[in-house]
C-alpha positions as CSV (number, residue, x, y, z in Angstrom):
1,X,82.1,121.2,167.6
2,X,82.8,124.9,167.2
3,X,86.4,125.8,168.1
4,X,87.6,128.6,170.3
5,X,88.6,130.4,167.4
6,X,85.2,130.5,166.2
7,X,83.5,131.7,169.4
8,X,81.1,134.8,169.7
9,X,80.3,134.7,173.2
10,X,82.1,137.6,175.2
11,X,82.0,135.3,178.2
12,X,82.6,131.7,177.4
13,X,81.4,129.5,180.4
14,X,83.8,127.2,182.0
15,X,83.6,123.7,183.0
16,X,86.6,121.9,184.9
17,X,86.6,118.5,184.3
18,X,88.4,115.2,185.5
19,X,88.3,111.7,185.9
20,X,89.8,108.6,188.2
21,X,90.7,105.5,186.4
22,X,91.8,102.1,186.8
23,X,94.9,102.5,185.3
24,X,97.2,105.1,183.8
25,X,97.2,103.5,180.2
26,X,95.0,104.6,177.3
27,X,92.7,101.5,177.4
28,X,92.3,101.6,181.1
29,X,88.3,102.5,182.3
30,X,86.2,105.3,184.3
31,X,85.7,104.8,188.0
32,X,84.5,108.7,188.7
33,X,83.8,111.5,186.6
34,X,83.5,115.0,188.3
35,X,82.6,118.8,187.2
36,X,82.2,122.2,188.6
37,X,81.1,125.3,187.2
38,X,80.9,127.8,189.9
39,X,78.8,126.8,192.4
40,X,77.6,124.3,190.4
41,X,79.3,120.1,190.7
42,X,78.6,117.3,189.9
43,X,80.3,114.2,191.1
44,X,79.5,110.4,190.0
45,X,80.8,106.9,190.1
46,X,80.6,104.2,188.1
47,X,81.6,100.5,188.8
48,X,84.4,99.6,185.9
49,X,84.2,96.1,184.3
50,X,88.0,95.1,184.5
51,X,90.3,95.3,188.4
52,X,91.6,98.3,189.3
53,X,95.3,98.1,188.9
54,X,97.4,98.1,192.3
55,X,99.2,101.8,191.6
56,X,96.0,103.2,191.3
57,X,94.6,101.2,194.1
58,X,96.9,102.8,195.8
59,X,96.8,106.4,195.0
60,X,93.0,106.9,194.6
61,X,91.8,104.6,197.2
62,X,89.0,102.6,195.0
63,X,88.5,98.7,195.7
64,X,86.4,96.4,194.2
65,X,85.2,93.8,196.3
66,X,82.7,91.6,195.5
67,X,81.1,93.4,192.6
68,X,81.0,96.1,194.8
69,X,83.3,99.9,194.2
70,X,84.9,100.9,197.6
71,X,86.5,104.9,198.9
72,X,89.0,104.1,201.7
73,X,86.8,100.9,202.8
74,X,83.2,102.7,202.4
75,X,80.7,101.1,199.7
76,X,80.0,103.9,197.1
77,X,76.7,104.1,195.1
78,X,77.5,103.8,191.6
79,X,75.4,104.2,188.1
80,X,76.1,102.5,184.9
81,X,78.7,104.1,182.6
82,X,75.8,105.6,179.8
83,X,73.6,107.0,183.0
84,X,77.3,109.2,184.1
85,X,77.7,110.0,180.8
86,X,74.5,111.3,180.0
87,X,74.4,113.6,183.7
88,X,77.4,114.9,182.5
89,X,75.9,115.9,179.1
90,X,73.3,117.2,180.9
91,X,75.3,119.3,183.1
92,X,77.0,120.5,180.3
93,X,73.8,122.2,178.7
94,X,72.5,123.4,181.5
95,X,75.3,126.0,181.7
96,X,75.3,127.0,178.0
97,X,78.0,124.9,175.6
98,X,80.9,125.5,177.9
99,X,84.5,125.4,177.3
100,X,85.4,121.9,179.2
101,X,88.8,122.6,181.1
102,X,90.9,120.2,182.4
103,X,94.3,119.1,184.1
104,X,96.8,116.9,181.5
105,X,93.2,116.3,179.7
106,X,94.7,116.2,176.0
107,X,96.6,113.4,176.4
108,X,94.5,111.3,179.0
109,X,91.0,112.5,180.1
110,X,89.9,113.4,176.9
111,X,90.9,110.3,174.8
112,X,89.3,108.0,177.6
113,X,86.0,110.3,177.4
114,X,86.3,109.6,173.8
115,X,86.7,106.0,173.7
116,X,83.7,105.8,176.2
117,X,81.0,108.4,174.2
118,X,82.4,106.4,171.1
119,X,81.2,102.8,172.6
120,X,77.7,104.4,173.8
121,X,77.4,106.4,170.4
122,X,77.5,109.7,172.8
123,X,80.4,111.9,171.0
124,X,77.6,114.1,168.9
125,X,76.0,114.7,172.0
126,X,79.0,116.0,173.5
127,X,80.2,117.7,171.0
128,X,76.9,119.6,170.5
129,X,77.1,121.1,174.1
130,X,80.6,122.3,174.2
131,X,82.9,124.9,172.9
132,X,86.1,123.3,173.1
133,X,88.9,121.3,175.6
134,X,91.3,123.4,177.2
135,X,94.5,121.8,178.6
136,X,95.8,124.1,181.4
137,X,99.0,121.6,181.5
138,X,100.6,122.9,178.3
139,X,98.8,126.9,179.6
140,X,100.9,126.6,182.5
141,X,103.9,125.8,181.1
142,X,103.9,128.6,178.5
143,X,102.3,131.1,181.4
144,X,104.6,130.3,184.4
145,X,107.9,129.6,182.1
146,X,111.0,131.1,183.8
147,X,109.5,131.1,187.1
148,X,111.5,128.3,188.3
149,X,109.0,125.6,189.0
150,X,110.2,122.1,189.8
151,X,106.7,120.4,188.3
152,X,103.9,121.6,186.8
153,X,101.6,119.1,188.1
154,X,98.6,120.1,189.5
155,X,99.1,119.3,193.1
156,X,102.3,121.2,192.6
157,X,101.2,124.0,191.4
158,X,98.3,124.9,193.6
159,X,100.7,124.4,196.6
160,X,103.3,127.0,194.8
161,X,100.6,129.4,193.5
162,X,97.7,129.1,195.7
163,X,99.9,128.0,199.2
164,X,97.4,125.2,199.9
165,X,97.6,121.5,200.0
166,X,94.5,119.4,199.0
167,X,93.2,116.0,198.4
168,X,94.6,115.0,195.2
169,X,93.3,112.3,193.0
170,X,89.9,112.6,194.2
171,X,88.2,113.7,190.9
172,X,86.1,116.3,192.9
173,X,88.9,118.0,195.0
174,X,91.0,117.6,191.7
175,X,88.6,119.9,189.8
176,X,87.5,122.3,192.6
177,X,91.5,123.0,193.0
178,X,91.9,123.4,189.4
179,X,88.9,126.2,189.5
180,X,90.6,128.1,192.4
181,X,94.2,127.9,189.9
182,X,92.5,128.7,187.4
183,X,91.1,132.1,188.8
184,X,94.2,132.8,190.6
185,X,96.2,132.5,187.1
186,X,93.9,134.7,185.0
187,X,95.3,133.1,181.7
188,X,94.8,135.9,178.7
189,X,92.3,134.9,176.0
190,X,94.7,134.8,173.6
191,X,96.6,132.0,176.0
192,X,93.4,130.0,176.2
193,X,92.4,130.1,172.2
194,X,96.2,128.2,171.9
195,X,95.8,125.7,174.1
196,X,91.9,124.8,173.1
197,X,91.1,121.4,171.2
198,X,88.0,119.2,170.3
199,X,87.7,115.6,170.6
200,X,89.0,115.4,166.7
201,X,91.9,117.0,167.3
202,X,92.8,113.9,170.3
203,X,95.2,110.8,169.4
204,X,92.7,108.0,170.4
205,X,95.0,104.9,169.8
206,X,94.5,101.7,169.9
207,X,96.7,99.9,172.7
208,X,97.3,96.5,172.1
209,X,98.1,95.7,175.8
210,X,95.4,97.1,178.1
211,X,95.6,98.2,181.2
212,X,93.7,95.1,182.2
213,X,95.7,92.5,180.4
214,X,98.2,94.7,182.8
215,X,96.6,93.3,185.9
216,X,96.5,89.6,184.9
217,X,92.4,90.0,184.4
218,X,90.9,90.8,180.7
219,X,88.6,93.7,180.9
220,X,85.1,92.3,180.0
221,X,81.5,94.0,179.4
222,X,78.9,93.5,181.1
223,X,76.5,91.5,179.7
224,X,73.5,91.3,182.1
225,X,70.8,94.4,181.9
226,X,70.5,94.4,185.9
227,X,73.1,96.5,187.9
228,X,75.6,95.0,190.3
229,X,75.0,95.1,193.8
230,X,75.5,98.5,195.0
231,X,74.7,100.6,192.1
232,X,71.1,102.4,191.6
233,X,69.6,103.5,189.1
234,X,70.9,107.6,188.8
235,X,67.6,109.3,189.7
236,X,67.8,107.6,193.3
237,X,70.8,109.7,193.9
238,X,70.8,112.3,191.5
239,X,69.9,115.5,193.9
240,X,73.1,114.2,196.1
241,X,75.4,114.2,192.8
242,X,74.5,117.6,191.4
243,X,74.4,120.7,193.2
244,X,73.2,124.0,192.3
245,X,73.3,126.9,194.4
246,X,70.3,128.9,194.8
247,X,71.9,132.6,195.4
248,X,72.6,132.6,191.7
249,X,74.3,131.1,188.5
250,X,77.8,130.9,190.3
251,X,79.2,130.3,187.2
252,X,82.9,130.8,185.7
253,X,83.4,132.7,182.6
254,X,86.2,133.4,180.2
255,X,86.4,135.9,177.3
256,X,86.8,133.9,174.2
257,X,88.8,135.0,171.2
């Protein structure tokens, strides 16, 4: 993967990134993985093979219920975890080897994305279609320092910079808020080059006790080829999951260093 550093694009494409879980623990699995470039999303859900722990239950709003993911008590269509991963990739070269931008992603998107394009044997396919990971966790920090912030969580600080309140911990509104802070903080290149990292560069460690030993339940593979009930194969839904603007590319750029 070539590192920010390393960079000759002027105008380094940005994708933000994030993901909802079934835990908060390092060993804890993908429910949805979202992205927008632009005008460009894409926005996809896959049914986890271990319970979704109560505290994210609770914050997120996914169920399982008889084999079946659930928003707030509506059936989502899902796709298996190889068929998300692979859109994503996709997405990812279509706008150009991006720079993958994300929210706290160092220490838990990013290791979790890992983990997952390890078990599918996916990681050189990422890491041939981006740039880099920038954290804008640790950026905000170092931009906004002395500004007497009480948190720099993401909800926190699109309601102080921005003066909005959105849906957080929906992976869609999550990175369609980020896009707007982003733009509205304007980070210098030189702030961006510090704060970008590849998949090497993550702590990936083992946990002994998984999020799913957590919840009483082990966290098992699936075994059988045929999806659950409720999830389709991805090209039945693929035109409602991405979304490309006609009126032009849409996309958001940053100058590299």
């Amino acid at each position: 993967m070539q590192t920010a550093a390393g960079a000759a694009n002027l105008h380094q494409p940005l994708v933000f990134f994030d993901l909802e879980t079934t835990g908060l623990g390092q060993s804890c699995e993908i429910i949805q993985l979202s992205a927008v470039s632009g005008d460009h999303s894409l926005n996809l859900f896959t049914l986890p093979p271990c319970p979704i722990q109560r505290q994210a239950a609770r914050v997120t709003g996914f169920r399982i219920r008889r084999h079946r993911l659930y928003l707030y008590h509506r059936p989502i269509l899902t796709n298996s975890l190889r068929e998300v991963l692979v859109s994503f990739l996709a997405f990812l070269r279509m706008l150009g080897r991006p720079l993958v931008v994300g929210h706290n992603i160092r220490r838990f998107d990013c290791p979790l994305l890992a983990r997952a394009l390890d078990r599918l044997e996916l990681r050189p396919e990422f890491e041939s279609s981006v740039s880099g990971c920038v954290d804008t966790l640790p950026l905000a920090r170092e931009m906004l320092k002395g500004r007497g912030f009480s948190s720099f969580r993401q909800e926190n600080l699109v309601k102080e910079v921005l003066g909005v309140n959105y849906k957080a911990h929906d992976a869609l509104e999550d990175v369609r808020a980020l896009q707007m802070l982003y733009s509205a903080l304007r980070p210098a290149p030189e702030l961006v080059c510090r704060h970008t990292f590849t998949l090497d560069a993550v702590e990936n460690k083992t946990v002994t006790k998984t999020a799913a030993t957590a919840a009483g339940a082990p966290c098992m593979p699936r075994t059988s080829c045929m999806p659950p009930p409720g999830q389709h194969p991805l090209w039945e839904h693929f035109r409602q999951a991405v979304k490309v603007s006609e009126g032009g590319t849409g996309e958001n750029h940053a100058d590299t260093c």
